[in-house]
N, C-alpha and C positions, 0 to 999 in steps of 0.2 A: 504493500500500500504506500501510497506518495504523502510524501509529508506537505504541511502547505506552502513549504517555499519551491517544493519540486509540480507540484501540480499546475497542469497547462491551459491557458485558455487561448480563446479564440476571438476577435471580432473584426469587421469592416468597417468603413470611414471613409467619409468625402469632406474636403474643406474647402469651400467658396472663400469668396476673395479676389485680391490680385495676389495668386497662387500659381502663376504661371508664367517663364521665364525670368523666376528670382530665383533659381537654384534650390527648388522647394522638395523637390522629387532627387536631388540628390543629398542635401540636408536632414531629408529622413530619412534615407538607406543610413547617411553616417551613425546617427543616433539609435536608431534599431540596432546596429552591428556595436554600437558602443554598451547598450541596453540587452545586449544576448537576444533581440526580438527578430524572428525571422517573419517572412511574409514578400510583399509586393508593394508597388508604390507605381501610381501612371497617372497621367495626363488627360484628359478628356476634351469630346470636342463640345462641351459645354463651359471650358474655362474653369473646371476642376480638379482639383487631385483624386483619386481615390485611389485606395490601398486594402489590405488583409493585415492585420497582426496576428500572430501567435507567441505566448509567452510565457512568464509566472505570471500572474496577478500584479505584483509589486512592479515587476519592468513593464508590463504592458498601461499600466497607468502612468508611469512617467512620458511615454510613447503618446499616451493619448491627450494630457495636458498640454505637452508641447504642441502638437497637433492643433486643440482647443484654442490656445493662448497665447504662442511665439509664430512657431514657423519660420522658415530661413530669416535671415537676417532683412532680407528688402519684402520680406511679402507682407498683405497687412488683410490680417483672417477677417473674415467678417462673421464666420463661422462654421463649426463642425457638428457632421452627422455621423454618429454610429451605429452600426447593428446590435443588438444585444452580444454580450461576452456571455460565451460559452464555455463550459470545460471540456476538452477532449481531452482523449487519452494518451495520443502520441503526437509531433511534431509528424506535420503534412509536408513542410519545407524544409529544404536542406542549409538554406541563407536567406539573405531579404534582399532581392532584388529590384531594378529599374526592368517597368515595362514599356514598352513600346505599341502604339495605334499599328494593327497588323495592315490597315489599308496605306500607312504611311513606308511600309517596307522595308521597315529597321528591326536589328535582333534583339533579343530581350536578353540583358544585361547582365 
């Protein structure tokens, strides 16, 4: 049985704003990867970020505040959505990557 610092959760996010081309999506790979949080992070063609986390609990809230309340150093949130945190049982991800719009024809990161 996992104890509660070993036990994983999961959840989703989009943050509005000017969150797109301030270095927003590479700002949060940094921090997830400083944060032990795996997951994704991409761009939309509605001028949003959205991503996946997976984590402890404790790293995946620090991930989501930031998220919430900073964001890269020039972006300025206006706000974040997330999906309910779930617990699963095992990491789905092996790191926390940059995605890429597949109609834009770049590889994912």
């Amino acid at each position: 049985m996992q104890t509660a610092d070993e036990q994983l959760f999961t959840c989703g996010f989009e943050v509005f704003g000017e969150v797109q081309g301030v270095r927003m999506r590479k700002a949060t790979r940094s921090l997830a990867l400083l944060n032990e949080v795996r997951g994704w992070v991409m761009n939309t063609d509605r001028g949003t970020v959205i991503g996946e986390l997976e984590g402890t609990l404790p790293k995946l809230n620090t991930v989501k505040f930031w998220l919430l309340c900073y964001g890269s150093e020039k972006a300025v949130i206006e706000h974040a959505a997330f999906t309910p945190t779930k617990e699963i049982p095992v990491h789905k991800f092996d790191n926390f990557s940059i995605r890429y719009d597949a109609n834009r024809r770049q590889a994912v990161v």
